[in-house]
C-alpha positions in Angstrom: 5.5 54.6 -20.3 9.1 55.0 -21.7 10.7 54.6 -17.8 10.0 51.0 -18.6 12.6 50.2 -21.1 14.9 51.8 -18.6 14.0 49.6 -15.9 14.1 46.2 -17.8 17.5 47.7 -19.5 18.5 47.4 -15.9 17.2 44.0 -15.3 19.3 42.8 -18.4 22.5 44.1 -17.0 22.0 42.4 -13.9 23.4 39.2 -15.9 26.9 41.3 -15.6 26.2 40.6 -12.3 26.2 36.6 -11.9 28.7 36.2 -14.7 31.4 38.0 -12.0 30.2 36.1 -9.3 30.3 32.6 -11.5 33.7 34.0 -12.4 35.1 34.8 -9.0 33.9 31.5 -7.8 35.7 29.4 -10.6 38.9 31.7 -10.4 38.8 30.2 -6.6 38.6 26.8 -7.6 41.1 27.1 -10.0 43.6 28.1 -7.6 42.9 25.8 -5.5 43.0 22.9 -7.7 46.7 23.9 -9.2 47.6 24.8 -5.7 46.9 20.7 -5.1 47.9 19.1 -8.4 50.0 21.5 -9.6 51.3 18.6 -12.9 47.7 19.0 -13.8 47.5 23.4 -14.2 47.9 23.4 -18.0 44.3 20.9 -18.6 42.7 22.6 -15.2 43.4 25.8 -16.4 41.7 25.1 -20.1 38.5 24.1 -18.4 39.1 27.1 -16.5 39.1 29.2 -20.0 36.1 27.7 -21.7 34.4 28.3 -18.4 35.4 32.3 -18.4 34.4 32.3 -21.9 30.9 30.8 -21.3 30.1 33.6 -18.4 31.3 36.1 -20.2 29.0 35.6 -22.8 25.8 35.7 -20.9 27.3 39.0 -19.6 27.2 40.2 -22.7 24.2 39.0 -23.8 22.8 40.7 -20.9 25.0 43.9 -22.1 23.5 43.5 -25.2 20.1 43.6 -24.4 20.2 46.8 -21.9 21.5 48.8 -25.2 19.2 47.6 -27.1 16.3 48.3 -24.8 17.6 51.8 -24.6 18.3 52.6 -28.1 15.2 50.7 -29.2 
């Protein structure tokens, strides 16, 4: 039974997974929101930050979990 730590370690890492889609998708929108207002880039590009920092997190939470699934 030791194959399953293995496979939820790769569940967890998974959550790498939607934080670079989450991240991709608001690196879009931010582009495209300075590309329209482009007064406005130095508040839409702190939301943009505190966003990146919030996905990144569950990445490594995810990260996180995977090692210590496998260390155990």
């Amino acid at each position: 039974m030791e194959f399953i730590y293995f496979i939820g370690a790769g569940i967890a890492v998974l959550a790498g997974l939607g934080a670079g889609i989450g991240i991709g998708i608001a690196t879009g929108g931010t582009a495209q929101a300075i590309s329209r207002q482009p007064e406005a880039a130095g508040k839409i590009q702190t939301v943009f930050f505190l966003g990146i920092a919030l996905a990144e997190a569950t990445a490594i939470y995810g990260f996180v979990v995977a090692i210590l699934l496998i260390v155990r």
